[in-house]
N, C-alpha and C positions, 0 to 999 in steps of 0.2 A: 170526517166525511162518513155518512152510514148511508147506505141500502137498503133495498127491499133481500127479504132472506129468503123470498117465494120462487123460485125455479118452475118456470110456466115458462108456454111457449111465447106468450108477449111480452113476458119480460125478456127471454132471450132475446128474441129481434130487436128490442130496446136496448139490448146490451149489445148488439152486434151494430147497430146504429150509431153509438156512440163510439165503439170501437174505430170505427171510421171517422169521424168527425172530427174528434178530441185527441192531438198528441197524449200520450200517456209517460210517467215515467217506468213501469216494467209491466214488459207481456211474458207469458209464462208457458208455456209451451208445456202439455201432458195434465191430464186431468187423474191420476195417480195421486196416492195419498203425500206423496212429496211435492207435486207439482200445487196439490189444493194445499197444502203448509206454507208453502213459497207464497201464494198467494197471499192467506193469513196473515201470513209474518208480514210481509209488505204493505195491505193494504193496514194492517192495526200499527203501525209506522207511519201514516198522515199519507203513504206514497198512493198515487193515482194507477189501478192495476186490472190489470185482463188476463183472465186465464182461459185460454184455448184448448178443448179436446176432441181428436178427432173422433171418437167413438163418444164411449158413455163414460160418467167418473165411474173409476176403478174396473173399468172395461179388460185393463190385462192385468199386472202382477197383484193389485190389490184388492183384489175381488179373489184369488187364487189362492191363498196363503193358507198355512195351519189354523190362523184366527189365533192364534197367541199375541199376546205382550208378553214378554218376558227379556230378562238379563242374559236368558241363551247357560245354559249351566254349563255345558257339553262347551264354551268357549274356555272356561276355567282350566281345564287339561291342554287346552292351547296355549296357556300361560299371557290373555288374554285379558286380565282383568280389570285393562282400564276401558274397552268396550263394554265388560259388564256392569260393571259400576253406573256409567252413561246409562245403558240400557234399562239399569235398576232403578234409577233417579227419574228415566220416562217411566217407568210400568209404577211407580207412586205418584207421580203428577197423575196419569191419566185415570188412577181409581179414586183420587180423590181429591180434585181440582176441578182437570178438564173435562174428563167425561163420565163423573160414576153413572149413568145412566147406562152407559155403553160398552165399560168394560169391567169386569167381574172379579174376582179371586175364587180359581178353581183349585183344586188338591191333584198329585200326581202323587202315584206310587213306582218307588226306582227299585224292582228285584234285585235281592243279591242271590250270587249263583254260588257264593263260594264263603267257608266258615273264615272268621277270621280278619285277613290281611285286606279283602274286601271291603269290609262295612268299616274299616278305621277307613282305607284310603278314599273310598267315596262320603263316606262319610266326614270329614276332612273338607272333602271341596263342596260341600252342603252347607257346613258350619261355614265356611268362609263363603259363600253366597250367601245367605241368611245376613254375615255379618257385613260384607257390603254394601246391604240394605239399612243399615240398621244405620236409624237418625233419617231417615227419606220419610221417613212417615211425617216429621213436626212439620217439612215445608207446605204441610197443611193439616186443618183437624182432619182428623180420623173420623173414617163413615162407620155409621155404628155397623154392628154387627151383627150376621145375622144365623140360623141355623147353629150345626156341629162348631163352630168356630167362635162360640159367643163367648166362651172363656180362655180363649186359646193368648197367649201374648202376641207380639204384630211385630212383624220390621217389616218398611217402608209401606205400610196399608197390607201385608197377607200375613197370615199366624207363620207363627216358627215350625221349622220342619221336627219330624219325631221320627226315631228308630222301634219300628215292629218287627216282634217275634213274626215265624212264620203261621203261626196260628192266628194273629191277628191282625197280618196280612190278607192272609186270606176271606177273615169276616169283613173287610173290608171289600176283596176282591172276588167272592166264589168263583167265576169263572176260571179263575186262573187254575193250573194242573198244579198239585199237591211237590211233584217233583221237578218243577221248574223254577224254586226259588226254596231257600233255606231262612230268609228272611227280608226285610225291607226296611226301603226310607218313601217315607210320606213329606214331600214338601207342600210350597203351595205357589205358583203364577197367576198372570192374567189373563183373560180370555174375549176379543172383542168378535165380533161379526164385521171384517173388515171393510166392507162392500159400501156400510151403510156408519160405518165412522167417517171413510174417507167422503163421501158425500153430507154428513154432517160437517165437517171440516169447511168444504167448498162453500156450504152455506152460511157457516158463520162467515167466509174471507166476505163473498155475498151482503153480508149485513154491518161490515165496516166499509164495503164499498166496491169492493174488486166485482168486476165487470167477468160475469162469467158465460162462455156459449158451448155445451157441447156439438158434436156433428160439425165442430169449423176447422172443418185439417187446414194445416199449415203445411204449404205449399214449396215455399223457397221464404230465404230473408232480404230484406230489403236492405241496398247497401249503399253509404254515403261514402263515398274514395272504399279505405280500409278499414273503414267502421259499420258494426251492423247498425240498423237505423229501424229494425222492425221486423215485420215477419208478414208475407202473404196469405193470405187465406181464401179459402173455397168452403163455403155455406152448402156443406152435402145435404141440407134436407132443399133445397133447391137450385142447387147451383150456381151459384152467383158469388163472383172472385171479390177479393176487396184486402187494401193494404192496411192494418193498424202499426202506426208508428206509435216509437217507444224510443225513449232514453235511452234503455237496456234493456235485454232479453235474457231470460232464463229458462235454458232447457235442462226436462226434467222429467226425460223421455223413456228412463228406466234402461230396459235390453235396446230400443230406438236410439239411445243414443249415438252409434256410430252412424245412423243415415241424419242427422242431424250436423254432426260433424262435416260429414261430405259436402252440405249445401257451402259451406264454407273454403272449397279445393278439399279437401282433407287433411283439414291443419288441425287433426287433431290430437290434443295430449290423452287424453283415456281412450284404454281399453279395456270395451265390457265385453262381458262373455255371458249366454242367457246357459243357466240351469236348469232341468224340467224336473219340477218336484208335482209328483201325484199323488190324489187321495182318494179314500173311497167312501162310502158312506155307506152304513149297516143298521137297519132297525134298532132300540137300546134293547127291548127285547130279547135280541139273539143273544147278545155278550152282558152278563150279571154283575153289577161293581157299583158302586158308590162314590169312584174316585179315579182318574186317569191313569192312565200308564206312559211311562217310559221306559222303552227296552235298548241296548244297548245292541248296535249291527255290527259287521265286520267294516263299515266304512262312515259310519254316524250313527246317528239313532231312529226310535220309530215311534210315538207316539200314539193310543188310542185316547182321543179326548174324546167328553160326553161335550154331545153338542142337544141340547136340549133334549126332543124326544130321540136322537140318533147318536151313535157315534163315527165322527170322523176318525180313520184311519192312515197314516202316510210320517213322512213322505219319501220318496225317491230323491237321488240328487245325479242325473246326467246330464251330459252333453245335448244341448239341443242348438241347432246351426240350418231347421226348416220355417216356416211360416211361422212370423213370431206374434202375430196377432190370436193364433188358434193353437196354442200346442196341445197336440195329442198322447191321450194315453193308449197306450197297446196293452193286449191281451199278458206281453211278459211282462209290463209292470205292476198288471194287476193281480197276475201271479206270486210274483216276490212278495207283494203285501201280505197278500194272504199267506203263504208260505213262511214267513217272517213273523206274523201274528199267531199264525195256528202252532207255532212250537210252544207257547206257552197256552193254549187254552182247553180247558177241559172237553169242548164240545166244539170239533173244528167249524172256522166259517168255509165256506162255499160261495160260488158265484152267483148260487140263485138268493143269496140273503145281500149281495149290493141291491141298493135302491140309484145310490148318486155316483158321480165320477165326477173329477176335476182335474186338469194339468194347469199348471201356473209354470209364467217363468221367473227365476230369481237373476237380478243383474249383477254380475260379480264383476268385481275389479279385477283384472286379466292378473297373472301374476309367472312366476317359473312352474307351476306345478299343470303336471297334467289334467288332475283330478278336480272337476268343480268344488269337493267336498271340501276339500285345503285352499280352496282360494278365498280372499279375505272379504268379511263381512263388512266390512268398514267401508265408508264413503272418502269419496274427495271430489273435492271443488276447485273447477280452472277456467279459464278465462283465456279459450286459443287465439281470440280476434277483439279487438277492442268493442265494447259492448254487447258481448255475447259471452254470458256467465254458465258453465254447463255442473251439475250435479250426479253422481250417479255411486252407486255400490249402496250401501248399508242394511239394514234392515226397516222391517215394518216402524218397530218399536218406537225406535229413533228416527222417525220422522219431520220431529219437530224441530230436531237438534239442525239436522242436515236442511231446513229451511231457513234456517236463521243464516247457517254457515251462508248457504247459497245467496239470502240477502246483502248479509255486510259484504261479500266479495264483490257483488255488482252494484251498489250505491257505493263504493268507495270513489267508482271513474267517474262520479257525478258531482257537477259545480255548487251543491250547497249539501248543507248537515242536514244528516238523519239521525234520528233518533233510533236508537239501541232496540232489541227486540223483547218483546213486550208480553209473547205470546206463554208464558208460562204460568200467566198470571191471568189471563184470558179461556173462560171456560168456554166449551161451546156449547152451542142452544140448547136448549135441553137441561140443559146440566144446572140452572140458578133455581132453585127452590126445589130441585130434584129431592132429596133427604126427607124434605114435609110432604113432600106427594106421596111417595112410598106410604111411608107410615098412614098417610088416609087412604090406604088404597080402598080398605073394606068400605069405608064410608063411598067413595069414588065407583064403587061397584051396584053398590045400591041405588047411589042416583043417577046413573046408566042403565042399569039392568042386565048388567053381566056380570057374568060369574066371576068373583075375584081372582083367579088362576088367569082367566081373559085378560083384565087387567094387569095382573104383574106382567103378561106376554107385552102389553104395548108399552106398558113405564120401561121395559126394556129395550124396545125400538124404538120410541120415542122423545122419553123424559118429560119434561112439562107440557112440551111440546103436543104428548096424550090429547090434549084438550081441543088441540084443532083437529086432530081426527075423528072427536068424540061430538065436534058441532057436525059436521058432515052425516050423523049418526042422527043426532037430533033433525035434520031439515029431512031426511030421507032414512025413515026408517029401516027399507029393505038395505041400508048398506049397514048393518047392525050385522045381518046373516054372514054363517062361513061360506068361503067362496066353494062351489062344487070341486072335489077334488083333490084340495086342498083346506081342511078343515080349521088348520091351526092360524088359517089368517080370514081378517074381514073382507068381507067387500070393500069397505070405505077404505084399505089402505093401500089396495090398489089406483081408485083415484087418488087418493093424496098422493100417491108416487106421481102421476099424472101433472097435479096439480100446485104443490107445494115441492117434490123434490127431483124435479129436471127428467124424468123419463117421457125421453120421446118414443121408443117403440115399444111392442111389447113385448119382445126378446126383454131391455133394461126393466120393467117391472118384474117378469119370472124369477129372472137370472139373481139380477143384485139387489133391488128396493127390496125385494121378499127373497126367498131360497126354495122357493120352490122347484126349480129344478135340478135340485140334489136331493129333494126331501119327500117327495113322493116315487110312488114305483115308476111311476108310467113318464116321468120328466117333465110332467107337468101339461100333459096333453088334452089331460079333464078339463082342466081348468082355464086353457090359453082360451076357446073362443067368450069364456063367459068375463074373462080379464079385459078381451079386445073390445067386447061390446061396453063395458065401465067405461074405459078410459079413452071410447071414440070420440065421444063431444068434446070432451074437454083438450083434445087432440086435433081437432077438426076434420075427423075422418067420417068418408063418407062409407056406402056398405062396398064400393071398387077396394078401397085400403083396407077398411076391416079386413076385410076378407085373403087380402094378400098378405096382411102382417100375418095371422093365424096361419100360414101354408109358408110362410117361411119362418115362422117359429116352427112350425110338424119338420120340415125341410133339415133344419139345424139339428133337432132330436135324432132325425136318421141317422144323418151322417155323425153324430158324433158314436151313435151307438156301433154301426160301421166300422170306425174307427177304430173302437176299442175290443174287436174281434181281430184285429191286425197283430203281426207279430215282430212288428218291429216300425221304426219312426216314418221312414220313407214311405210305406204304404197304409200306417193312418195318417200321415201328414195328405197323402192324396184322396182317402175317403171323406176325410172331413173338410176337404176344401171343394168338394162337392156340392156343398150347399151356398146358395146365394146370401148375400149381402142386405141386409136390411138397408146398411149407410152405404152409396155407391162411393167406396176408397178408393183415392186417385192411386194407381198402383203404377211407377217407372223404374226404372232401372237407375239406381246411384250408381255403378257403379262403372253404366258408361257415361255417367254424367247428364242423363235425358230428365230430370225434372228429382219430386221429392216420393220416397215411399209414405209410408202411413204411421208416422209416429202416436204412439199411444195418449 
């Protein structure tokens, strides 16, 4: 069975139509890059599937994250390494399979601080990450190469790491201070923009047939005796309730899963606990380097990755136990950042050189340890009530892995064979003739009429897929222009967020189709009324909503900025719950049992 892969809002209603109409065999509960895998996996399985999210895709953890793929290095001293390995064997499918359009091989330099016993023992758990990898690269060709890296050898799709003097350390990293490192290792991971994979994902599940609506919280589930039978929903961009039954259900609600469990008594076997990992974003500008960093903290690590024209900095790893739709970062988190980065840099950063901030929460599987930092990354999959499958722990990375898990657990309780998971062999859009586009790009630029640097920006949000943003270009000229404000993106890709990838407000076009609001000063304030006016028509807004998106986009910017002048959780979790609600969330109390919270 295949799909339209266009995420519009008629086809949502089409999807939420049939929702209703057509038992299914799984609904999927969380529109998170596990919940859009879940999908995938099931719907490229022949299964009939609906995926439900109350907000936007990747609205909470997956929109928040580092933006790495990676084996996790920092797990190897955990003695860990059959999560890396997993890990390894994803971040080689995903550069050269599933998605080289969308995730990269970037370079990280790991200072040593000490002569010696140092660079053998890290250097040691390098060599045996590297050789972990090593043989992941044949589960498919190899993407040619490109820049510094064009002679380098490969495991699993990234060159082999190399031991640097501290001098050439340094000519890699200027910024770095002359006495904060005696010498270096240069590895190399992956790097995606996760916001906009996990919503590539949804569309591929989308284009084998899974039935997808964001804005449709799930409410409570529907129950036959002792068996789930489905899940309720409320249509927040209008209100209106409606049951999709299902075979089986799969939730895949991230840090939500414990109000998910509850709809059930609270019969449930996991316990997650959310982490609040913060980052910040700094012009490239300010910090001099050619290659990432990893510094090593008193309770994990800290990376500075280049994120196109910026660097993201982070992350934190605490207790967060307030509002798990919005977590806030405060003023002491954005301290420690900088305070933690400025030990190594030759010319300290400052708070007037952030441009962006982000808190994300990470779901962890509860475990004895007080400490988020030591609780384990790794997923598990259980089944508290028959027909109701739940997911939760792992990483970004392995996404895939923990969708599959999640499928074969919940088509096991069902009266005929399914076929096995399929998805590793399944690129997503974008990605099939991605390798020949690249290479024309020059040619691809001339007969557009943009500058080739324009083009490699969209072959890397888009992949082939380039060409439908580039008709929209052709019928309308003026969406050819950069948007005011935010220069590094078209017009025309804010309508196609619009248009082809499921954003209904325009908070989802700033936030996650683009990055604009981490990536300009102002958070994106230039440019929000000139985004609302784009993507009214295609929205059906009249200038009442125009007008009220644009003022609760301003709304959210305050308060987050608010927020992050607080000095501590309690009182940015109350400045930033200050601003209103684009999606009106059904908000009740689980915990006297009055109805459902707002799973992700």
């Amino acid at each position: 069975m295949t799909g339209t892969a266009r995420l519009d809002p008629a086809n949502r209603a089409a999807a939420l139509r049939r929702m209703r109409a057509e038992p299914l065999d799984v609904v999927v509960i969380g529109g998170g890059v596990t919940g859009a895998g879940v999908a995938l996996d099931a719907a490229s399985r022949g299964l009939s599937v609906a995926l439900l999210e109350a907000r936007d895709l990747a609205a909470g953890t997956s929109s928040r994250s580092s933006k790495l793929i990676h084996g996790g290095l920092r797990y190897l001293e955990q003695l860990n390494g059959a999560l890396v390995r997993e890990a390894l064997r994803e971040r080689s499918l995903l550069l050269e399979t599933l998605a080289p359009h969308l995730v990269r091989a970037i370079p990280f330099l790991l200072p040593l601080t000490h002569h010696g016993w140092e660079r053998a023992y890290i250097g040691s758990g390098v060599l045996l990450y590297d050789t972990l990898g090593q043989g992941l690269g044949r589960i498919a060709p190899l993407a040619p190469r490109t820049g510094g890296d064009a002679g380098a050898p490969r495991s699993g799709g990234v060159p082999l790491h190399r031991h640097l003097t501290r001098k050439a350390a340094l000519r890699e990293f200027p910024s770095l201070r002359p006495d904060a490192l005696v010498g270096a290792i240069q590895y190399w991971d992956g790097q995606v923009d996760d916001a906009r994979h996990t919503m590539f994902v949804a569309r591929t599940a989308a284009r084998y047939g899974a039935l997808v609506a964001t804005s449709a919280q799930v409410t409570g589930l529907v129950r036959e005796g002792d068996r789930v039978a489905g899940v309720r929903v409320r249509d927040l961009e209008n209100g209106v309730d409606l049951e999709v039954r299902a075979a089986t259900t799969i939730n895949a609600t991230g840090v939500w899963t414990d109000d998910i469990q509850a709809m059930v008594g609270g019969r449930g076997r996991l316990s997650v606990r959310a982490s609040k990992g913060v980052h910040i974003v700094v012009p490239r500008d300010r910090v001099h380097g050619s290659t990432g960093l990893i510094l090593r903290t008193e309770k994990s690590v800290l990376f500075v990755i280049p994120w196109g024209s910026h660097w993201i900095i982070g992350t934190t790893d605490t207790d967060w136990n307030l509002d798990l739709a919005h977590p806030s970062a405060t003023s002491t988190d954005i301290t420690y950042l900088l305070d933690t980065v400025n030990r190594v840099l030759r010319t300290p950063l400052t708070t007037d050189d952030i441009i962006g901030v982000y808190a994300g929460l990470r779901p962890l599987l509860a475990g004895e340890s007080d400490e988020t930092a030591q609780l384990s990354r790794e997923h598990a999959v259980v089944s508290p009530v028959p027909g109701l499958t739940m997911v939760a722990g792992g990483k970004y990375t392995t996404y895939r892995v923990m969708a599959a898990d999640a499928v074969d657990a919940a088509v096991a309780g069902l009266n005929h064979t399914v076929a096995p998971s399929c998805t590793e062999r399944i690129p997503l859009l974008g990605a099939n003739g991605y390798p020949a586009l690249w290479n024309a790009r020059e040619r691809l630029a001339r007969t557009v009429g943009l500058h080739v640097a324009r083009v490699e920006h969209l072959l890397h949000r888009y992949g082939t897929l380039v060409e439908e943003v580039l008709e929209l270009v052709a019928a309308r000229t003026e969406l050819g222009q950069p948007l005011p404000g935010a220069p590094s993106y078209l017009a025309a890709e804010a309508v196609y967020a619009a248009s082809h990838e499921g954003a209904l407000h325009l908070e989802d076009v700033l936030t996650r189709r683009t990055r604009i609001s981490i990536e300009t000063a102002d958070r994106g304030l230039e440019a929000a009324p000139f985004v609302a006016e784009l993507i009214a028509p295609v929205l059906g807004w009249n200038t009442e909503t125009t007008t009220r998106e644009i003022e609760l986009y301003r709304s959210r910017v305050a308060a987050e900025l608010a927020s992050q002048r607080q000095p501590d959780d309690e009182a940015a979790d109350a400045a930033r719950l200050d601003a209103p609600e684009p999606r009106p969330i059904v908000r009740r109390d689980l915990r006297e049992g009055r109805g459902a919270a707002a799973p992700a």
